[in-house]
C-alpha positions as CSV (number, residue, x, y, z in Angstrom):
1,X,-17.9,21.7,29.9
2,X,-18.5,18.1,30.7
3,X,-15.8,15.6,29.6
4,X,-18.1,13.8,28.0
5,X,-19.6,16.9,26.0
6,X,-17.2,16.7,23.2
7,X,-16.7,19.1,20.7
8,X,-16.7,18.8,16.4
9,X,-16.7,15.9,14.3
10,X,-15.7,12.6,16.8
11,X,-13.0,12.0,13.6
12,X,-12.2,15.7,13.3
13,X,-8.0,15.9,14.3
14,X,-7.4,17.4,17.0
15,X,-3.8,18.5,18.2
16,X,-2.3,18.1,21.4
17,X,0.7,18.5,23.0
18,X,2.4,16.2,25.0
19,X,5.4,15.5,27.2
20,X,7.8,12.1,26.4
21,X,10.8,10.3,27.6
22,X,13.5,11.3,24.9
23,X,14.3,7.7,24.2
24,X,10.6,7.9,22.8
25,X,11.5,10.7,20.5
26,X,14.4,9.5,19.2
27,X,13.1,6.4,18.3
28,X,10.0,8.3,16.4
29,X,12.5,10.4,15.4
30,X,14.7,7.5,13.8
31,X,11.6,6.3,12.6
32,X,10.9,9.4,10.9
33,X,14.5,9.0,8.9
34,X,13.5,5.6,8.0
35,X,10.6,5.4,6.8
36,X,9.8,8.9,5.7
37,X,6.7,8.7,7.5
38,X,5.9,11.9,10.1
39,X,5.5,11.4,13.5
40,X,2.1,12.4,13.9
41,X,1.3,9.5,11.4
42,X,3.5,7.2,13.7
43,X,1.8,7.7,16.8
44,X,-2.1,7.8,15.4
45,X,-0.8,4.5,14.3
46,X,-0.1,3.5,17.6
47,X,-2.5,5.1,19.7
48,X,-5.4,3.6,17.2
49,X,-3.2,0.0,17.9
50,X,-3.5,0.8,21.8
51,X,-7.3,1.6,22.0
52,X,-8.1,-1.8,19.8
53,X,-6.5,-4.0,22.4
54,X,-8.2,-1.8,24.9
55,X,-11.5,-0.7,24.1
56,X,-13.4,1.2,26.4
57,X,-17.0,1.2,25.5
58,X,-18.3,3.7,27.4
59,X,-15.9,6.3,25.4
60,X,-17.5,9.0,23.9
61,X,-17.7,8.1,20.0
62,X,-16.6,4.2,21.3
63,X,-19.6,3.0,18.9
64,X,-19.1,5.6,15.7
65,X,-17.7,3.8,12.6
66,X,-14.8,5.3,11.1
67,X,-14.9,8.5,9.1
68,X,-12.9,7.5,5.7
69,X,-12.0,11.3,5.3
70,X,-10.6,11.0,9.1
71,X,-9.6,7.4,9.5
């Protein structure tokens, strides 16, 4: 499989696990308590902030407009 031979729908979720300082968990998780809000929906927030500020155009679906079902 090539990396850039992606699989389903470019706005399809897709889970993945990953590894973080704990002071990054406890702040999601404090920001869980908070706000009410899940993780998952805390980080897609900033992950979709990150890739804004820096796009990389040649990255696969880089050019799709946003599914509304799969924002």
């Amino acid at each position: 499989m090539l990396i850039n031979d992606p699989k389903g729908h470019p706005n399809q979720d897709k889970e993945v696990k990953v590894k973080i300082p704990m002071s990054y968990h406890v702040r999601l998780h404090s920001m869980k308590v908070l706000t009410g809000k899940p993780i998952s929906d805390a980080v897609t927030e900033a992950l979709e902030a990150y890739f804004q500020t820096h796009a990389i155009s040649h990255a696969p679906f880089a050019d799709l407009e946003t599914d509304p079902e799969h924002p």
